[in-house]
C-alpha positions as CSV (number, residue, x, y, z in Angstrom):
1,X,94.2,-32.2,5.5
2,X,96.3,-35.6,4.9
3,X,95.4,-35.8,1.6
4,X,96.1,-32.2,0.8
5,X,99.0,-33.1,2.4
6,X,100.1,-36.5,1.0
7,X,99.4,-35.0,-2.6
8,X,101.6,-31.7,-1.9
9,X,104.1,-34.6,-1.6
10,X,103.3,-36.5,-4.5
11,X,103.2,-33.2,-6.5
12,X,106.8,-32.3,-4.8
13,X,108.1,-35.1,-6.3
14,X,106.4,-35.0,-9.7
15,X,108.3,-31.4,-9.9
16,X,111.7,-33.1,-8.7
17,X,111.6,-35.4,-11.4
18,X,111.7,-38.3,-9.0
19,X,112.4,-41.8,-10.5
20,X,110.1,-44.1,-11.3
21,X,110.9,-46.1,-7.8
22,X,110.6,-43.4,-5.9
23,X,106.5,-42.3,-7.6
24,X,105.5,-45.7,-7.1
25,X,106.5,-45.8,-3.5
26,X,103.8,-43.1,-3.1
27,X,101.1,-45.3,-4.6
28,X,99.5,-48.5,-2.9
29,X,100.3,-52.1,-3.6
30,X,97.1,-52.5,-5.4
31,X,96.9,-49.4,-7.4
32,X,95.1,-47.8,-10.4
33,X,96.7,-45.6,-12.4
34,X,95.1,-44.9,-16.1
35,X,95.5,-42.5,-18.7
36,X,92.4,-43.6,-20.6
37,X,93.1,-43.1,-24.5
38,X,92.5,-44.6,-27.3
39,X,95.4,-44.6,-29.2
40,X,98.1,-46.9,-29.5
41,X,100.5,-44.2,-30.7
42,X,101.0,-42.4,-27.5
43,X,103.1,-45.2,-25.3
44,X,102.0,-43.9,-21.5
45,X,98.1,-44.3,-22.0
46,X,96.7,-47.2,-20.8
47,X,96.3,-48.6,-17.3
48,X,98.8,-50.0,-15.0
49,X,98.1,-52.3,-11.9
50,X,101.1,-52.7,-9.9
51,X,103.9,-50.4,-8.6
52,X,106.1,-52.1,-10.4
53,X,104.9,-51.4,-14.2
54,X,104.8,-47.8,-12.9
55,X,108.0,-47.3,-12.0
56,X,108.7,-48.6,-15.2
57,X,106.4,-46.6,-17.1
58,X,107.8,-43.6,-15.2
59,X,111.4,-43.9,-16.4
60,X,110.0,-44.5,-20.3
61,X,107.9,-41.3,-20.1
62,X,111.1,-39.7,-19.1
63,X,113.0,-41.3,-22.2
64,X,110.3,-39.8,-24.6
65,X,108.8,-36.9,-22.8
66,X,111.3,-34.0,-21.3
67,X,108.3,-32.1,-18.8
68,X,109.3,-28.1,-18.9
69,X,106.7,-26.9,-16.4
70,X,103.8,-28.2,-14.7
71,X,101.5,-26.0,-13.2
72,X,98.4,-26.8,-11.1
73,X,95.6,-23.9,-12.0
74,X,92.8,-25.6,-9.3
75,X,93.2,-28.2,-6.7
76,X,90.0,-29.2,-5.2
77,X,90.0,-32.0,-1.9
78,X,87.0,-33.9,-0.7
79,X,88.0,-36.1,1.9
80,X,90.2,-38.9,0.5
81,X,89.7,-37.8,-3.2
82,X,91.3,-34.8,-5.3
83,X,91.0,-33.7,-8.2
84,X,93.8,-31.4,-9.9
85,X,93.6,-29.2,-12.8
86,X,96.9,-27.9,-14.8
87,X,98.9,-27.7,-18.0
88,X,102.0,-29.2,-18.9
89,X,104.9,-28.0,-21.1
90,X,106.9,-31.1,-22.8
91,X,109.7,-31.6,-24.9
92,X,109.2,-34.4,-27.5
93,X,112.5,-35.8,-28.2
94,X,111.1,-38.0,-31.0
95,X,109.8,-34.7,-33.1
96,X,111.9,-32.3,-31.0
97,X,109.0,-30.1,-30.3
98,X,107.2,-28.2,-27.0
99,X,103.6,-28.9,-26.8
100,X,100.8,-27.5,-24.0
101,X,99.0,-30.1,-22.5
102,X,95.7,-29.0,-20.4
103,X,95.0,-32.0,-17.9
104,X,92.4,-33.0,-15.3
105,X,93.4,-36.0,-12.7
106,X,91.6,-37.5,-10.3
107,X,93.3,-38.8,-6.9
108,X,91.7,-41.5,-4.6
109,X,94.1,-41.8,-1.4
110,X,94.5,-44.6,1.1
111,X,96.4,-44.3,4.2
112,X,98.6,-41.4,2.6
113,X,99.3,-43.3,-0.8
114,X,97.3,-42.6,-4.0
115,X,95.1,-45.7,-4.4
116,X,93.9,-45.0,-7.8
117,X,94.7,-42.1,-10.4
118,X,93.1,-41.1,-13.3
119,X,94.5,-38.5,-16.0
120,X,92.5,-37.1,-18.4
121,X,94.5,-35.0,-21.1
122,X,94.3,-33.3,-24.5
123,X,96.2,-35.5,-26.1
124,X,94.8,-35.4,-29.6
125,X,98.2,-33.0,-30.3
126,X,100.6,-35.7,-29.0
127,X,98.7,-38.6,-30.9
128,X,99.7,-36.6,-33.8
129,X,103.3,-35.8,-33.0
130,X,103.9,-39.4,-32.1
131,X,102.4,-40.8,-34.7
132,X,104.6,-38.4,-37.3
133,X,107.9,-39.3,-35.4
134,X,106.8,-43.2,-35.5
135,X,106.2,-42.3,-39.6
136,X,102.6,-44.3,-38.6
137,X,99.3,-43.3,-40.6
138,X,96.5,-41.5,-39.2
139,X,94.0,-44.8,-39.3
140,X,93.9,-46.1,-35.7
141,X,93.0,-49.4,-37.0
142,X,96.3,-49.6,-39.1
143,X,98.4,-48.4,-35.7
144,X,97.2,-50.5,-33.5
145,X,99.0,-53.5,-36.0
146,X,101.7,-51.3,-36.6
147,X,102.9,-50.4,-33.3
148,X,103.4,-53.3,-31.5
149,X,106.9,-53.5,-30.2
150,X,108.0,-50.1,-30.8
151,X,107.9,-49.0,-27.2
């Protein structure tokens, strides 16, 4: 029940449209949060270590990304793991256009706080979309020179 608990929290806030302060405070100290992709074009993949980057990372997700629903579809809890199915409607501002995002995350909790996070999405449509607003080619190898800097 706490984490069922502690996540209905986190998810409370993630609707709210907290600040980035305010999401990190829910995570631990020594956190793992990753959005493992392999693209340099879409600025929030990657892994972050440290409440600190993601609070920052947050707030710059906000400055790209406008969310316009998030819905959880299945919500399965295991003790002090989770692991949450939904989609997610968001407004590009670079290309000013919706897309659908399907996700799957995976919560590890410690004394009420997420410990580690891991969110796996389709992001293959935003790769595109950012890439096309950054006017960046569709050869990975040329992006990941090219992008350095922009974000």
């Amino acid at each position: 029940m706490r984490t069922r608990r502690a996540l209905a929290h986190y998810f409370g806030q993630v609707e709210l449209r907290a600040p980035g302060v305010v999401m990190a405070g829910l995570f631990t100290e020594d956190l793992v949060f990753d959005i493992p992709q392999p693209s340099a074009a879409i600025p929030w993949s990657g892994a972050l270590r440290t409440r600190e980057e993601l609070a920052t990372f947050i707030d710059r997700y906000r400055a790209d990304v406008l969310p316009q629903s998030f819905e959880l579809r299945q919500f399965i809890v295991e003790g002090s793991h989770a692991i949450a199915l939904g989609e997610l409607v968001i407004w590009l501002r670079k290309t000013h256009q919706y897309l659908r995002v399907g996700f799957a995350s995976h919560y590890t909790l410690q004394d009420d706080l997420v410990s580690q996070l891991k969110i796996y999405e389709r992001s293959h449509e935003l790769d595109g979309a950012e890439r096309e607003a950054l006017g960046l080619p569709d050869n990975p190898e040329a992006v990941s020179h090219q992008v350095g800097g922009v974000y």
